[in-house]
BATI-31383 format. One record per residue: residue in one letter; x, y, z of N, C-alpha, C in turn. Coordinates in steps of 0.02 Angstrom, whole numbers, plus 32768, in hexadecimal, padded with zeros to 4 digits. Layout:
BEGIN
AXYZXYZXYZ...
# end
This chain:
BEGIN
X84FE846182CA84BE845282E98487847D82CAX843B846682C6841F848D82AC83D7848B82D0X83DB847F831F83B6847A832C838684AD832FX839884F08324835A852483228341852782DFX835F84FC82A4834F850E8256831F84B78254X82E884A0827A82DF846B825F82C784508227X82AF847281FF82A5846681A882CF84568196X830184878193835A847B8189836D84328191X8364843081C9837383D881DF836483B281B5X830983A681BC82ED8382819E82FD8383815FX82F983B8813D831083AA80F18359839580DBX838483AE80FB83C6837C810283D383348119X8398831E8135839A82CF814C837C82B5811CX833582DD80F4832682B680B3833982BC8080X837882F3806D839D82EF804283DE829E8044X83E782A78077841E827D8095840082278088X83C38219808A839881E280A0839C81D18053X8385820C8011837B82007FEC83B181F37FB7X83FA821C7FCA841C81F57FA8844D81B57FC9X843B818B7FF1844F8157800B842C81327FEEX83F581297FC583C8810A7FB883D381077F57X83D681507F3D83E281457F02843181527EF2X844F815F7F05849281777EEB84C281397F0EX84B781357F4D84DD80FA7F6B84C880B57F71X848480B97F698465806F7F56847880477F89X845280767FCC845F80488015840F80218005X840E7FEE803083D87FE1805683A9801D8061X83548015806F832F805780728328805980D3X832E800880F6834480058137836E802A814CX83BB801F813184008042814083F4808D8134X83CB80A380FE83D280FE80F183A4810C812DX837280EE81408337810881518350811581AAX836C80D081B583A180D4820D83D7810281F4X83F2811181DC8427814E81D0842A818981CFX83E681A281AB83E081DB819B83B981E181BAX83AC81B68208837E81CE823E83AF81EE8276X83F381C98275841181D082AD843A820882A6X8453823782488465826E82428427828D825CX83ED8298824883B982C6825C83CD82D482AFX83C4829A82C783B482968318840082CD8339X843282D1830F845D82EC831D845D83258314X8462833782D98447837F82C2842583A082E9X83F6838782F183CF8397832483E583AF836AX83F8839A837F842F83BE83BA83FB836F83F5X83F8834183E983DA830F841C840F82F3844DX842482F48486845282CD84918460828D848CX84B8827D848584CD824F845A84BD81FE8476X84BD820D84D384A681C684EE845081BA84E2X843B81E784D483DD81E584D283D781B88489X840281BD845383DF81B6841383D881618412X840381338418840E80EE841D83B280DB8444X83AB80E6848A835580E48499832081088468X833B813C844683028157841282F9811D83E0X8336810D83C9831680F18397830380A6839AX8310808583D482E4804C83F882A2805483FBX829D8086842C82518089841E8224809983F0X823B80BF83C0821E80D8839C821180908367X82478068836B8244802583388209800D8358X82167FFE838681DB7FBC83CB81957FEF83C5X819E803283B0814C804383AD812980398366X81458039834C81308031830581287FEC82F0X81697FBF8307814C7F7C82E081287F578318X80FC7F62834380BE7F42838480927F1C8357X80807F56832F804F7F2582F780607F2F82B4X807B7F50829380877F48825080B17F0F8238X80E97EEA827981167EB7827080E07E6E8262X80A47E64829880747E4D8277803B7E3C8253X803F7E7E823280057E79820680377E7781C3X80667E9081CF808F7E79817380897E338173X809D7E2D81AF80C27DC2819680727DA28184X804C7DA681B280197D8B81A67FE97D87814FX7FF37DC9813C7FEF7DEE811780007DCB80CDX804A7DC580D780757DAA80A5806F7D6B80A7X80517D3C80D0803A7CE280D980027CF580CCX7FD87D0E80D37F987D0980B77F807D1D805CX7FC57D5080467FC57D46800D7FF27D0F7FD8X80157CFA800180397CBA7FE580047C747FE2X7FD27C6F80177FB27C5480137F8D7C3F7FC7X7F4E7C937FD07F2E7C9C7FA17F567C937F58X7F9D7C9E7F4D7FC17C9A7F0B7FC67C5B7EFAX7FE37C1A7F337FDD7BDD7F277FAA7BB27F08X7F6D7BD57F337F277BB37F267F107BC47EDFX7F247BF87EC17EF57C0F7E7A7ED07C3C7E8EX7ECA7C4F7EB97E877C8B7ECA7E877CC67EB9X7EC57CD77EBA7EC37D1C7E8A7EB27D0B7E41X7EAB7CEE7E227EBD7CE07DD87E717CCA7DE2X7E507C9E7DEF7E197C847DFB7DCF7CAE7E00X7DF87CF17E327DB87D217E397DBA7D5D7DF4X7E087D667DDF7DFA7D8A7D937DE57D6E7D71X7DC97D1E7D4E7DC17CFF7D2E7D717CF57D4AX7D647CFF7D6E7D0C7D057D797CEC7D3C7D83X7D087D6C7D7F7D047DBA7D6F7CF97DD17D29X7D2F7DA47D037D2C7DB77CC07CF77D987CA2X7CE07D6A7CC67CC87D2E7CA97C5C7D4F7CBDX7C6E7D5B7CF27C297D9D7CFA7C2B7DD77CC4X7C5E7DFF7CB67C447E3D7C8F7C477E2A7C4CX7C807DF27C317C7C7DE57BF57CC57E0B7BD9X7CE37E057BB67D2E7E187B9C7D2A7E5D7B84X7CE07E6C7B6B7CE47ECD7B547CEE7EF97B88X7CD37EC87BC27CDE7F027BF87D1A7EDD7C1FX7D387EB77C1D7D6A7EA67C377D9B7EC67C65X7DA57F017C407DCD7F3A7C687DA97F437CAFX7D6C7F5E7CA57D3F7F737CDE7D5E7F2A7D29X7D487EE87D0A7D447ECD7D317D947EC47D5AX7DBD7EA67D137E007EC47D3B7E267EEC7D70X7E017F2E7D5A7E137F647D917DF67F457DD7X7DB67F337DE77D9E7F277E1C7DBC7EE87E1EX7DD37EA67E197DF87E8B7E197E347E927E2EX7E617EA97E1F7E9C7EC37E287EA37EE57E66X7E6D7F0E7E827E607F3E7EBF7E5A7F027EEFX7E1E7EE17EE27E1E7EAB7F257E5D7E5E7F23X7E837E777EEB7EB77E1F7EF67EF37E497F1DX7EF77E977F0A7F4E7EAA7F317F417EBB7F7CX7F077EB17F917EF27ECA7FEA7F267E918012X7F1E7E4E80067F407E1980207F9A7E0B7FFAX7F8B7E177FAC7FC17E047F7C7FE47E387F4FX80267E2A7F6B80507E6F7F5F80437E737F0CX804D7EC27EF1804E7ECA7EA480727EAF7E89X80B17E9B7E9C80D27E917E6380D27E1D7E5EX80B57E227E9980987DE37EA480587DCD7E69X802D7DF87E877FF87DEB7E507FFB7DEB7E04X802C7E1B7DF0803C7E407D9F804A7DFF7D91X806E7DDC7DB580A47D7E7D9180607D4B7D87X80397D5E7DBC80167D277DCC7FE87D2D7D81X7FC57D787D817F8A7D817D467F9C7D8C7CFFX7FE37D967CFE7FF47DA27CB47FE87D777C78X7FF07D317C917FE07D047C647F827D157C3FX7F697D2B7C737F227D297C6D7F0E7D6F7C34X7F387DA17C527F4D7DDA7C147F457DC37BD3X7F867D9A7BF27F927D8C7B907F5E7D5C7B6FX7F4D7D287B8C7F047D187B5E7ED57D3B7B50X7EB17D6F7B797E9D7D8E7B717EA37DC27B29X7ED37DE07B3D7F057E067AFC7F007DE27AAEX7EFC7DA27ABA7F027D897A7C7EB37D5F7A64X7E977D597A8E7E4A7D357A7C7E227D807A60X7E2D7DC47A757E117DF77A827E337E1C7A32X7E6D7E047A1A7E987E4179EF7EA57E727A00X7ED07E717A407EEB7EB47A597F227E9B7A80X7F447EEA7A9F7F7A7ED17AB47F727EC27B1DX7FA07E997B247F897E8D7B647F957EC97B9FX7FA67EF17B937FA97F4E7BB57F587F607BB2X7F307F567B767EEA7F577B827EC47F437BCFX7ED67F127BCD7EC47EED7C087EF47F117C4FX7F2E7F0D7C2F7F627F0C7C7F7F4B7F4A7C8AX7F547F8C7C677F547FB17C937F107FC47CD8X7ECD7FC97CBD7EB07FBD7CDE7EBE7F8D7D1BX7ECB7F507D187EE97F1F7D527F0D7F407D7DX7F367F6E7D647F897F877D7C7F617FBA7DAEX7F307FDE7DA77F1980247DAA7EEE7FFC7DFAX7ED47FCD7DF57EAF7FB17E277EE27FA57E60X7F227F627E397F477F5F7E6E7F707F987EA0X7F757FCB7E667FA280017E847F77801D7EC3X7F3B80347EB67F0B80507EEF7F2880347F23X7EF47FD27F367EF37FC47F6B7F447FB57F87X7F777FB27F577FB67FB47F807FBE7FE27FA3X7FAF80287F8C7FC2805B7FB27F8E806F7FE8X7F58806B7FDC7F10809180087F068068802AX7F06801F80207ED07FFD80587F047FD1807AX7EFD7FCE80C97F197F9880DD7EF17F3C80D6X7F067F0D80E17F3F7F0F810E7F8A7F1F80D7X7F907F3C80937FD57F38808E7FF97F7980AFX805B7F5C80BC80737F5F80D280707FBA80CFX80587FF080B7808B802880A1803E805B80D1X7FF6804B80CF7FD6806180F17FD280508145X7FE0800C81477FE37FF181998013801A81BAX80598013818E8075803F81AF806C809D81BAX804680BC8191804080E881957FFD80F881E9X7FDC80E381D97FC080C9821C7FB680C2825BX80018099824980258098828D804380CA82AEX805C80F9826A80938129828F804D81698299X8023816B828C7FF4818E82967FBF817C82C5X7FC7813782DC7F89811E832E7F4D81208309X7F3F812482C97EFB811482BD7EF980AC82AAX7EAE80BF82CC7EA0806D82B57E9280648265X7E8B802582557E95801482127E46803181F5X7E068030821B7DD9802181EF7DC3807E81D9X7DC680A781E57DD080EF81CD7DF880E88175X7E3380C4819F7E7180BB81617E4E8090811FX7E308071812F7E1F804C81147DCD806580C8X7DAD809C80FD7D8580AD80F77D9080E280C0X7DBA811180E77DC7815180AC7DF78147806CX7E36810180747E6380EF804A7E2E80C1800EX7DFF80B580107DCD80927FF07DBC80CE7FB6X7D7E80FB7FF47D62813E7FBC7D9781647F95X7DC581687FC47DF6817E7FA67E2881787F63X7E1E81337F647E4781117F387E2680F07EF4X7E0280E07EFB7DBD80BC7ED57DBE81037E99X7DAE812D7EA37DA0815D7E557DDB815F7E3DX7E1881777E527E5C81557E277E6381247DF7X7E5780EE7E177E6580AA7E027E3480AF7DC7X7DF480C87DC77DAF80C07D7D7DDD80EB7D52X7DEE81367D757E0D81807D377E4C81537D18X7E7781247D457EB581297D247EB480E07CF8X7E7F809F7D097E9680627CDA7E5B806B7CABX7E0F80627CBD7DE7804B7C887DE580847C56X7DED80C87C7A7DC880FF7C4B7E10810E7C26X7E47812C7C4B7E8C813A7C2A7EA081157C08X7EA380CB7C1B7EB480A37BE87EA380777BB5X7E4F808D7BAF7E3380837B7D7E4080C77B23X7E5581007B667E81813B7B3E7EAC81307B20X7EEF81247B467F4081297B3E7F5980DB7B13X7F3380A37B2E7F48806A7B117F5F80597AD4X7F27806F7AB27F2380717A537F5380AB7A47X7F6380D67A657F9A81017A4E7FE780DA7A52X7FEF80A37A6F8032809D7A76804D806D7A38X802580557A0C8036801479E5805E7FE979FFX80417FD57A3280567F807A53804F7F527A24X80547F167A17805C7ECB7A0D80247EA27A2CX80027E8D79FB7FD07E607A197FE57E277A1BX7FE57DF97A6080087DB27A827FF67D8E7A39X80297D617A1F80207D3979FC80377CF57A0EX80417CD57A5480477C9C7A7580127C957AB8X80067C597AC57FD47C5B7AFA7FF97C227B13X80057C147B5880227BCA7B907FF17BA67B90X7FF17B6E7BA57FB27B447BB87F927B6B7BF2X7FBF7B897C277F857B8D7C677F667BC77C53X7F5A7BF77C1A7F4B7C2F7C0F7EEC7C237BEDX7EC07BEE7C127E847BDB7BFD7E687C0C7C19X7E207C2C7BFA7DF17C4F7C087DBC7C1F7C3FX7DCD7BDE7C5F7DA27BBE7C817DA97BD57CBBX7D8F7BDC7CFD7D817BF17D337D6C7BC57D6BX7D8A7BB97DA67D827B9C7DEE7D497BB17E08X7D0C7BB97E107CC97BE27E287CE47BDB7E65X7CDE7BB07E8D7CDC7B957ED47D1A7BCF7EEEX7D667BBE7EB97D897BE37EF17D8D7C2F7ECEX7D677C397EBB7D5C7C8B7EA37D377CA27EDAX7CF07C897EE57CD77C937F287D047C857F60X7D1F7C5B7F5E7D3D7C607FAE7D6E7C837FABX7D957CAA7F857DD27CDD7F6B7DCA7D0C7F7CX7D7D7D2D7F6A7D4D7D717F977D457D627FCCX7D3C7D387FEE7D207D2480247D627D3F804EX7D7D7D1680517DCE7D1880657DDF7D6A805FX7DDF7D8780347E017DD480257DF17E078055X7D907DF980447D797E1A80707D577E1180BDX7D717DD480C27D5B7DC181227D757DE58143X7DC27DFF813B7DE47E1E81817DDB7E6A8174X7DD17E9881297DA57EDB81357D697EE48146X7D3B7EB781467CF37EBA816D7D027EB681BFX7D227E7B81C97D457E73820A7D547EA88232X7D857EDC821F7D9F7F18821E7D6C7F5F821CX7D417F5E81FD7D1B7F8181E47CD87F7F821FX7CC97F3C82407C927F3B825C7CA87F3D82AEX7CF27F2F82B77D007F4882F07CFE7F8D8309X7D207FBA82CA7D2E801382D17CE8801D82D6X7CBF800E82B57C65801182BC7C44800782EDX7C5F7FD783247C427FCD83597C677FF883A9X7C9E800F83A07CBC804483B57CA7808983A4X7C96808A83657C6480CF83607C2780C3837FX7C02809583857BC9809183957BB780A783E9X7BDF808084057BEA806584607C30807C846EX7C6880AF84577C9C80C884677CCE80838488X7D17809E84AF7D288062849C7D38804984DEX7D0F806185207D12806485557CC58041855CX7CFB800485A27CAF7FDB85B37C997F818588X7CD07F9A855A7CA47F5685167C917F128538X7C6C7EF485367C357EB785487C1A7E9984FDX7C0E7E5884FC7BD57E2984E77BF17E3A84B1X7BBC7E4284737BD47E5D84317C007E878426X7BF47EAD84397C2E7EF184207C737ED8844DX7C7D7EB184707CBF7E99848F7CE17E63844DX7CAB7E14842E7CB37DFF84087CC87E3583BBX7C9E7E6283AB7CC07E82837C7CF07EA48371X7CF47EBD83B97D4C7EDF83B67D977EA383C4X7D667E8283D37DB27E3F83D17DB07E2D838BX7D857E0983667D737DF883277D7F7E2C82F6X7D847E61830E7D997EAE82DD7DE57ED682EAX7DFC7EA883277E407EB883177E767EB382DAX7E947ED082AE7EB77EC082777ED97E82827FX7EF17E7A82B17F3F7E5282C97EF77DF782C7X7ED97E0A82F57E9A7DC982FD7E797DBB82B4X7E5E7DF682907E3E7DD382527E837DB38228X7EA37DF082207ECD7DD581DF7EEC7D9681F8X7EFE7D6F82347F0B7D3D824D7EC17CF88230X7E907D1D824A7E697CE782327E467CD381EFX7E5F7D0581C87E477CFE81747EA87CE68164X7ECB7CD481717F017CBF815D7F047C7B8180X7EF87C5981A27EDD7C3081D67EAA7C0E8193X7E817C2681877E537C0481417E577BEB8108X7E8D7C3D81077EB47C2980C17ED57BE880AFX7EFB7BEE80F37F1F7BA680EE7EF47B5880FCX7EC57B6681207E8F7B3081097E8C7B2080D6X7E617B44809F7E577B2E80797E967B248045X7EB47B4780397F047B2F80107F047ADC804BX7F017AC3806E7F0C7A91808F7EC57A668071X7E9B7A7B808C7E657A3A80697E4F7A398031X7E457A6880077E287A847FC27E6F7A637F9AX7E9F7A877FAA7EDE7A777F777F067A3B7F94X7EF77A107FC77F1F79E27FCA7F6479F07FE0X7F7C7A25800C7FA97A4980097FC77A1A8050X7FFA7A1C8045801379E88089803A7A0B80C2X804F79FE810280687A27813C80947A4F811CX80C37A0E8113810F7A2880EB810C7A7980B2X80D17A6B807A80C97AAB804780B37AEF8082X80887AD6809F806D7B1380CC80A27B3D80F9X80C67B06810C81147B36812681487B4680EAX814D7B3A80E181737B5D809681617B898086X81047B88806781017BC7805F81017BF78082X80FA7BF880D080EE7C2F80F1811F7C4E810FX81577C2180F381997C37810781B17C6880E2X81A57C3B80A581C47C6F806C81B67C9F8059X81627CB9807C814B7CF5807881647D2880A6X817F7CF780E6818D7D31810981D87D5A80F6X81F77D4180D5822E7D5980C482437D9C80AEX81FF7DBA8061820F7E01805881D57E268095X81A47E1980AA817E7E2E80D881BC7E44810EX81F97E26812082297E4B816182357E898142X82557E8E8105826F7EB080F982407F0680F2X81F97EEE80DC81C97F2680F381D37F308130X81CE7F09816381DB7F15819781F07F3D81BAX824F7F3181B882797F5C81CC827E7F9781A4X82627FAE816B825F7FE0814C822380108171X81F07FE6818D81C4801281B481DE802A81F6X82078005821682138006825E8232803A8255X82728048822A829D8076820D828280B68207X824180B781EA820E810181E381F481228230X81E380D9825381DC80E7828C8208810282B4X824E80ED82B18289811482C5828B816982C3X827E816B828C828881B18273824981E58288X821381CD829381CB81DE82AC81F481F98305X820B81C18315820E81CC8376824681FC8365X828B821A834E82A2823A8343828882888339X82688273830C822B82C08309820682D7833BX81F682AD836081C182B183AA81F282DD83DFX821A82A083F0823E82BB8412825E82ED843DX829182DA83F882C2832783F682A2837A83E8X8248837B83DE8224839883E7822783CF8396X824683BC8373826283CE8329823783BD8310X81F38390830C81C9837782E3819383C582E2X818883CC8334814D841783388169843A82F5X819C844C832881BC848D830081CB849E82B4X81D38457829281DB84458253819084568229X81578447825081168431822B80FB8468823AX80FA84A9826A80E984DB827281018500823DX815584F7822A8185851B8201814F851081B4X814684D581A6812984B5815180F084DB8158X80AF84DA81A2807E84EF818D808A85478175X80AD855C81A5809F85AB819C80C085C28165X80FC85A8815A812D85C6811E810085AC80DAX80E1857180CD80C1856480738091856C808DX8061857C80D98020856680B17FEE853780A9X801884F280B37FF884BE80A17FAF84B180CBX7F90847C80C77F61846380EE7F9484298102X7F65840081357F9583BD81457F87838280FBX7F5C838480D27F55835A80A97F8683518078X7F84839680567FAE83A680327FFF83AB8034X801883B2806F804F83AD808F805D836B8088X80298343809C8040830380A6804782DB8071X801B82E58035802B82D57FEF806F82F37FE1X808783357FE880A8834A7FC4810683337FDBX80FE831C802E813982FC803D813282B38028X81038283803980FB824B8001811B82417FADX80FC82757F8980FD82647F52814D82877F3BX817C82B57F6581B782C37F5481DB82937F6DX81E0826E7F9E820782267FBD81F481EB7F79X81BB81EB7F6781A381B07F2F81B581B27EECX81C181EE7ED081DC821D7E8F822182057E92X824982037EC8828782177EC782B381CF7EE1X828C81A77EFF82AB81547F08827E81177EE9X824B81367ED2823581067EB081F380C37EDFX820280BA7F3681D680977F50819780A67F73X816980967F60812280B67F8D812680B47FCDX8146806A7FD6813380608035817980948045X81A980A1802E81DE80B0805181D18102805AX81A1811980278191815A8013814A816B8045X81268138805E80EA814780938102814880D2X8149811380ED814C810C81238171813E811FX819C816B811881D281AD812081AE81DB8114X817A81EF80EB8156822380EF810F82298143X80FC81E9813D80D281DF8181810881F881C1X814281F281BB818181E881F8816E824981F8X816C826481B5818882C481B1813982E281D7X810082C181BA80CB82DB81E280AE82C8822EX80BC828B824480B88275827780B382A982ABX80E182CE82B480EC831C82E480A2833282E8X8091835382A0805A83708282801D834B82ABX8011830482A07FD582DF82B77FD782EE82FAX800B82E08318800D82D2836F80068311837CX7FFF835383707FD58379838B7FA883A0835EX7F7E838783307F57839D83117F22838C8339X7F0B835C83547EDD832D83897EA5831C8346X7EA882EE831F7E8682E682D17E6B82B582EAX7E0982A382BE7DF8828982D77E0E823582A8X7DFC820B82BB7E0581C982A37E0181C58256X7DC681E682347DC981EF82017DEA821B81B6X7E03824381EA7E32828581D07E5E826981E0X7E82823982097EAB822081FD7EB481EF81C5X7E6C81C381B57E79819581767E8281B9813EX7E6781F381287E78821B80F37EC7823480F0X7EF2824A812A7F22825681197F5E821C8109X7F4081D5812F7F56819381037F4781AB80D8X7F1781A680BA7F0C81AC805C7F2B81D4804AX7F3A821A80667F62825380447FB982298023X7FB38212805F7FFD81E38055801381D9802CX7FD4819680257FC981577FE77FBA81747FA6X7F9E81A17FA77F9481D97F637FF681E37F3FX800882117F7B803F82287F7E808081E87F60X807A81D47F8D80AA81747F65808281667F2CX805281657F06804C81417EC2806781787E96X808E81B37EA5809381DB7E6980BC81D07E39X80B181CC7E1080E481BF7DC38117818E7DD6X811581537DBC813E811C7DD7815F81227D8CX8199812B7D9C81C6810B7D49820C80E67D65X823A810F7D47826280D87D3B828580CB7D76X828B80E27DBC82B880D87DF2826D80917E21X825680987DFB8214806F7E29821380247E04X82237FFD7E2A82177FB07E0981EE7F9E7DF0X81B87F987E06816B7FA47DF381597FB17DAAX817F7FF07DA381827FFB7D4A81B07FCC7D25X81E27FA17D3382127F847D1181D77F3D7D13X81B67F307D3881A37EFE7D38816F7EE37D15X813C7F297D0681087F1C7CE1812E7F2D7CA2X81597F4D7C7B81657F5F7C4581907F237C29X81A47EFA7C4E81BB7EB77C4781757E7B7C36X81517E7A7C6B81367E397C5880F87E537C29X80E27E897C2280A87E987BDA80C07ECC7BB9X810F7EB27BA0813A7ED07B70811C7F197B52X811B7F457B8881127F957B85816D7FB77B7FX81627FD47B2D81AC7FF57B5081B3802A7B89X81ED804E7B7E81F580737BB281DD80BC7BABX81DB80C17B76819D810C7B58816D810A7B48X815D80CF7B5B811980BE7B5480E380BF7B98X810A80A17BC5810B808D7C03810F80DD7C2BX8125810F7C16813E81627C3B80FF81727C15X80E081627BC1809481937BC8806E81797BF5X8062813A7BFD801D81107C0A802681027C4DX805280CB7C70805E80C77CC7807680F67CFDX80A781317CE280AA815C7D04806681977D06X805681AB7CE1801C81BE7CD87FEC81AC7CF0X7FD381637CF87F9F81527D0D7FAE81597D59X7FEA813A7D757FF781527DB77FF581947DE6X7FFF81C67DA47FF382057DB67FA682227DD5X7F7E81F77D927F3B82087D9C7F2D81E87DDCX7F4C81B17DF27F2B81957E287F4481BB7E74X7F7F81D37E787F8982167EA17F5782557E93X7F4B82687E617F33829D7E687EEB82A97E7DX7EC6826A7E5D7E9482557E6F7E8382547EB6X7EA6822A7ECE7EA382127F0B7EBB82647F40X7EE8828B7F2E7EEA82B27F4D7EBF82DF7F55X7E9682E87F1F7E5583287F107E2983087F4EX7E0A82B47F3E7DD4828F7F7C7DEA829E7FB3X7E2C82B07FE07E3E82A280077E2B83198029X7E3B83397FE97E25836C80067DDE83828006X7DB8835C7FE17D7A83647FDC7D4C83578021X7D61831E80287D438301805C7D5D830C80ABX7D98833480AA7DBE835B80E77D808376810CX7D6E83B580FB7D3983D281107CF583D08120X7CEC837981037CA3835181227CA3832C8146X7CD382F481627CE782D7817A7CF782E881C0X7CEB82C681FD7CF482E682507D1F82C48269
# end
């Protein structure tokens, strides 16, 4: 038992977590429920209590993150069906012109992964890479990485995707803070690590300039659904954004008339419902899309969206374990006084050793959010210091992605980056986008209320 050593614990449950994950190549669900229920033991919790811990602790966490993924994941299946991702890079590029291409990319890339997972989008835009790559005489890494550097941000910083909502959750802040500081936060990364770095590092690698182009790989552009692609992206963060705004304004006691309409209309679970609700409109009238396609697709989206899922509920497990059994205080008192840390930094620095070492962002935000959770629930932080230590997170998960991270197998596959090529330029740039993001996040600690 180690219940008076709780560091001890804790670091033996994420030792334990972490090699179930790389050495035994469980499920990140199965390590994550496992190496909750050794903790809970260790711990000295009693043995009939733990079975209700980790019920509830599931049922608190997935209230809303269970639907804002699914929704989430149909609303980007949507947008993938329709062309709209591809549609709004292609009228982006088509505004700055191909020299600046990168530039537009990056911002591109930032607003298509808010709704559409990365490794979703990378399939969808690659073709567009490679014409690019080859109308331009360069190689299509010119282009991607910047893209890559955009998508990586809003996967990690901004909800609604899956790896900030949940962080969120296990922290009781509302989305639009999250939303707010994972933005500032994230945004100078994404410029340091695609347009400027890899206008650096690119020409150093002697890539291959595309010497095939597909038919669908045209420089022509959809105007109509490029506009409605933004439209769509950004309805349910304004949504979001103008609700938390009207709760700052009139607090959240009392709401009437407008400010009642904006906090219903600014609920996450209500917008992202009704910009997915659109989505599928127009994939229905615009694309001719019939009942039958519309259930298919939204089926088939929901499929890896569970599996985020129970991987969050799982974090959540391990969060009520920490509460609890009252090992979370004692643990986060133990980190502050023994290193030192601030809570920011702490929180990057358990992030980015879970992300280093298995390779997944969301699996690496929700288990590190589960170790500080203690920390928040009696720090009494305000809404916004809480969105920054989301970002600390999301900083913390983009660090150096190589070879245990899919992500890297995937881009070094479809814009044929080798694998030492791929460790100067994508791990690197990922780095910058942690580090980056971690400096904004202490900067702005101390201005922020």
């Amino acid at each position: 038992m180690l219940a008076d050593h709780p560091l001890l614990a804790v670091t033996t449950a994420v030792i334990l977590l972490l090699a179930m994950i790389l050495w035994l190549r469980w499920q990140a669900f199965v390590a994550l429920l496992l190496s909750s229920l050794i903790f809970a033991v260790l711990v000295g919790m009693p043995l009939d209590a733990i079975p209700a811990t980790v019920v509830n602790g599931m049922g608190k966490t997935l209230g809303a993150v269970a639907t804002l993924v699914g929704l989430g994941a149909i609303f980007g299946a949507m947008l993938e069906r329709s062309g709209g991702a591809r549609a709004l890079a292609k009228w982006m590029i088509g505004i700055t012109g191909p020299k600046a291409a990168p530039w537009a990319l990056m911002v591109a890339g930032f607003l298509i992964s808010i709704p559409v997972f990365l490794d979703v989008a990378l399939v969808i835009l690659c073709p567009l890479l490679i014409a690019l790559g080859r109308s331009q005489k360069k190689p299509a890494y010119w282009f991607g990485l910047p893209l890559l550097a955009g998508l990586a941000v809003s996967h990690s910083f901004v909800p609604p995707t899956p790896g900030p909502v949940a962080v969120a959750e296990l922290f009781g802040v509302s989305l639009g803070p999250v939303i707010l500081m994972g933005t500032v936060c994230g945004l100078p990364g994404a410029i340091l690590a695609g347009p400027i770095f890899g206008r650096w590092i690119v020409p150093k690698l002697n890539l291959p300039v595309p010497d095939a182009v597909a038919e669908d790989e045209s420089m022509a552009f959809d105007r109509g659904m490029a506009w409605i692609t933004l439209a769509l992206i950004l309805a349910p963060i304004l949504l979001i954004l103008a609700g938390s705004a009207a709760d700052l304004q009139w607090g959240k006691e009392n709401r009437g008339g407008l400010h009642a309409a904006l906090a219903f209309a600014g609920h996450p679970v209500i917008a992202l419902l009704l910009t997915t609700l659109a989505a599928m409109a127009v994939l229905a009238f615009r694309e001719k899309a019939g009942k039958d396609e519309l259930q298919e697709l939204a089926t088939a989206a929901l499929g890896p969206a569970g599996i985020i899922i129970l991987v969050t509920g799982a974090g959540g497990v391990f969060k009520e374990v920490l509460v609890e059994s009252g090992a979370g205080k004692a643990m986060a008192a133990g980190l502050m006084e023994r290193f030192s840390l601030g809570p920011v930094v702490l929180a990057w620095f358990l992030s980015t050793v879970i992300r280093v070492s298995q390779g997944s962002a969301t699996v690496a935000m929700v288990a590190a959010a589960g170790l500080m959770a203690p920390i928040v629930e009696s720090a009494d932080l305000s809404p916004m210091k809480l969105g920054l230590l989301v970002a600390a997170i999301a900083a913390g998960a983009s660090t150096a992605s190589h070879v245990n991270d899919s992500g890297f197998w995937m881009i070094s596959r479809y814009l044929q980056v080798p694998e030492k090529q791929m460790l100067k330029s994508w791990t690197v740039a990922e780095t910058i986008i942690s580090l980056v993001g971690l400096g904004m996040a202490l900067l702005l600690w101390p201005l922020v209320k």
